[in-house]
N, C-alpha and C positions, 0 to 999 in steps of 0.2 A: 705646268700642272704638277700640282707637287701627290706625292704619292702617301696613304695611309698602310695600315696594320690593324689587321680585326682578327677574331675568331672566324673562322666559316663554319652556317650551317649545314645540318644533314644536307637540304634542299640545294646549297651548293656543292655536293660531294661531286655529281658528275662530271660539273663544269671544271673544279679540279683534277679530275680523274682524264678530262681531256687532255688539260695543261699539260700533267706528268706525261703521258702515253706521248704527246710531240716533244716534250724535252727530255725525256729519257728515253726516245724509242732507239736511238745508236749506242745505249751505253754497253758496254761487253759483252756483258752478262745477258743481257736482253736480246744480241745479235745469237748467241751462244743455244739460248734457249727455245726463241721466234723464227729465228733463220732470218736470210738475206735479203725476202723481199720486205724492204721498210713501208709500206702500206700494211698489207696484213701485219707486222710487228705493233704500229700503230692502234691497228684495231684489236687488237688481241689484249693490248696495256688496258684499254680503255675497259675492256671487262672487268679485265684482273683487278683495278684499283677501285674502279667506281663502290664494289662493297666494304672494299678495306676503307676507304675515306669513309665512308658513310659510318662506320667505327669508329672512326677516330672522331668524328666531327660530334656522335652522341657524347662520346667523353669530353669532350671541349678542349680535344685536341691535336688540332689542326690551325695553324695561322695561314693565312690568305696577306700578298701585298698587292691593295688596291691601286687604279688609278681612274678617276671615276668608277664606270661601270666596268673595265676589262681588269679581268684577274693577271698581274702577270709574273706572281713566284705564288707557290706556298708550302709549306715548314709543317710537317706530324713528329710529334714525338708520344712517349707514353712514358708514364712518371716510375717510381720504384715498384717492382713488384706487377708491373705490367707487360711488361714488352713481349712477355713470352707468350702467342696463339693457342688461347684456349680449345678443346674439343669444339665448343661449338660454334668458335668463330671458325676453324678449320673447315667445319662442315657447311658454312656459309658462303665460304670462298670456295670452295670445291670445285661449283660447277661453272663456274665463271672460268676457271685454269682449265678445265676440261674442254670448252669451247673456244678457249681462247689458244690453248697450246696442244692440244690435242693429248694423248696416254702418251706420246714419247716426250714431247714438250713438258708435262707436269712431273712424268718423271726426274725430268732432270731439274727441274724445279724444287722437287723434293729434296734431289742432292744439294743444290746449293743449300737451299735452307738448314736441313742438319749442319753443313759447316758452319755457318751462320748462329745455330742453334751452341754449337758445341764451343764457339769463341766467347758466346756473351760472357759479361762480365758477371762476375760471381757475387760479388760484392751487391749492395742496393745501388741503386744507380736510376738519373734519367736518360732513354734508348732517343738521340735525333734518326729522323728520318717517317718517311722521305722527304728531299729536299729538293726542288727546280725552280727555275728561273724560264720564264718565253726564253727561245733563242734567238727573236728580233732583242730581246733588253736586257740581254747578257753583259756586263763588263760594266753596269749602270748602281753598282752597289745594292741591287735588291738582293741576292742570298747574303750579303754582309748584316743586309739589317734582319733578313730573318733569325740569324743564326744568332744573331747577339738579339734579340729577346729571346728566343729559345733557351739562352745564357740567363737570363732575367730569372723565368721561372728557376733554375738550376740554383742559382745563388742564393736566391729567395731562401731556397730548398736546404741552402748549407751541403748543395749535394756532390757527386760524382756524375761525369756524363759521358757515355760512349755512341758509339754509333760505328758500321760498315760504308765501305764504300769501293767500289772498284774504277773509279774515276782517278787519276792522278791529279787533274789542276782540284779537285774537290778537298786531297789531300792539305796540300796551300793553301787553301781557303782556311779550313779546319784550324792548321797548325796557325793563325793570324789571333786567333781566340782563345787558346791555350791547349787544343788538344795533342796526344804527342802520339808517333803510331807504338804501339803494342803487339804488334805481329802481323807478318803478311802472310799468302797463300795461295795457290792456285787454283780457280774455282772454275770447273768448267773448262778447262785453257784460257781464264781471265786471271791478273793478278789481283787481289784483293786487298784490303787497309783496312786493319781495324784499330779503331783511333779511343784515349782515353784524357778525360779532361779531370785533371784533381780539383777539389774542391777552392773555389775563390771568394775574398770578399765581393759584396753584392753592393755594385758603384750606382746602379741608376735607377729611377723607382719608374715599373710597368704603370703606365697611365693610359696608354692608346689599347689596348687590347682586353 
């Protein structure tokens, strides 16, 4: 069965917001923040993201890789001039971190994010993220093809692209498409990447999405 590439709608934001909370529920930062039992970690992602996708999905963007009907990566970015959580998306995610992580949980939440905040890149730029893959279909080249449309829009763009990550194999991923790191850092007692892509000629033409 061969696998497509689409936008997902609002309507699918939850069902992505599932995917991430099981493939990112062990990544550092999320152990750092949720603590050790990986159920509640689980459930607590699936708050936090389900509003954040559901923004990104009104923007039109968010990529989904399908396979029939099961979702199994999907790709948010936000193009120049976007990436930074306005007041009143802030206030839309609030109570979601609040139930999901509880006041010591979002605090620390908060810390990361200023780091986070204080690295972005100054310049205009497109922000990837977040990005996962199911971890049954990991090693299957689906974050490869998401990542290289997310490249699609960017070149299109004539642009510049960064993104975080606290993953190490994410790093190698990254670096296969041109991004180079830019600075690391310790977040939480996680190490962080903050990875920059200079602008490329734009080889393939976006047809599927």
């Amino acid at each position: 069965m061969s696998n497509h590439i689409s936008l997902l709608g609002v309507e699918e934001a939850a069902l992505g917001a599932k995917l991430l909370a099981l493939g990112m529920r062990d990544n550092p930062l999320h152990v750092q923040v949720f603590g050790e039992n990986a159920k509640k970690r689980e459930q607590a992602l699936h708050r936090m993201f389900t509003p954040f996708l559901r923004h990104q999905a009104r923007k039109k963007a968010l990529l989904g890789v399908w396979q029939e009907n099961e979702l199994l990566g999907l790709c948010g970015f936000a193009p120049p001039g976007k990436c930074q959580t306005t007041f009143s998306n802030k206030l839309e995610l609030a109570p979601p971190i609040l139930r999901g992580a509880g006041l010591q949980g979002a605090w620390r939440i908060l810390r990361w994010t200023r780091v986070w905040a204080r690295w972005d890149y100054q310049q205009p730029h497109w922000h990837l993220g977040p990005l996962v893959v199911h971890p049954c279909h990991q090693g299957q080249g689906i974050g490869s093809s998401l990542v290289e449309a997310f490249c699609c829009y960017v070149d299109e763009d004539d642009a510049l692209a960064y993104l975080e990550t606290d993953m190490l194999d994410n790093v190698r991923l990254y670096r296969r498409f041109g991004f180079t790191v830019v600075g690391t850092q310790q977040v939480l007692g996680a190490r962080n990447w903050f990875m920059l892509r200079d602008r490329q000629p734009c080889m393939t033409e976006r047809t599927m999405y």
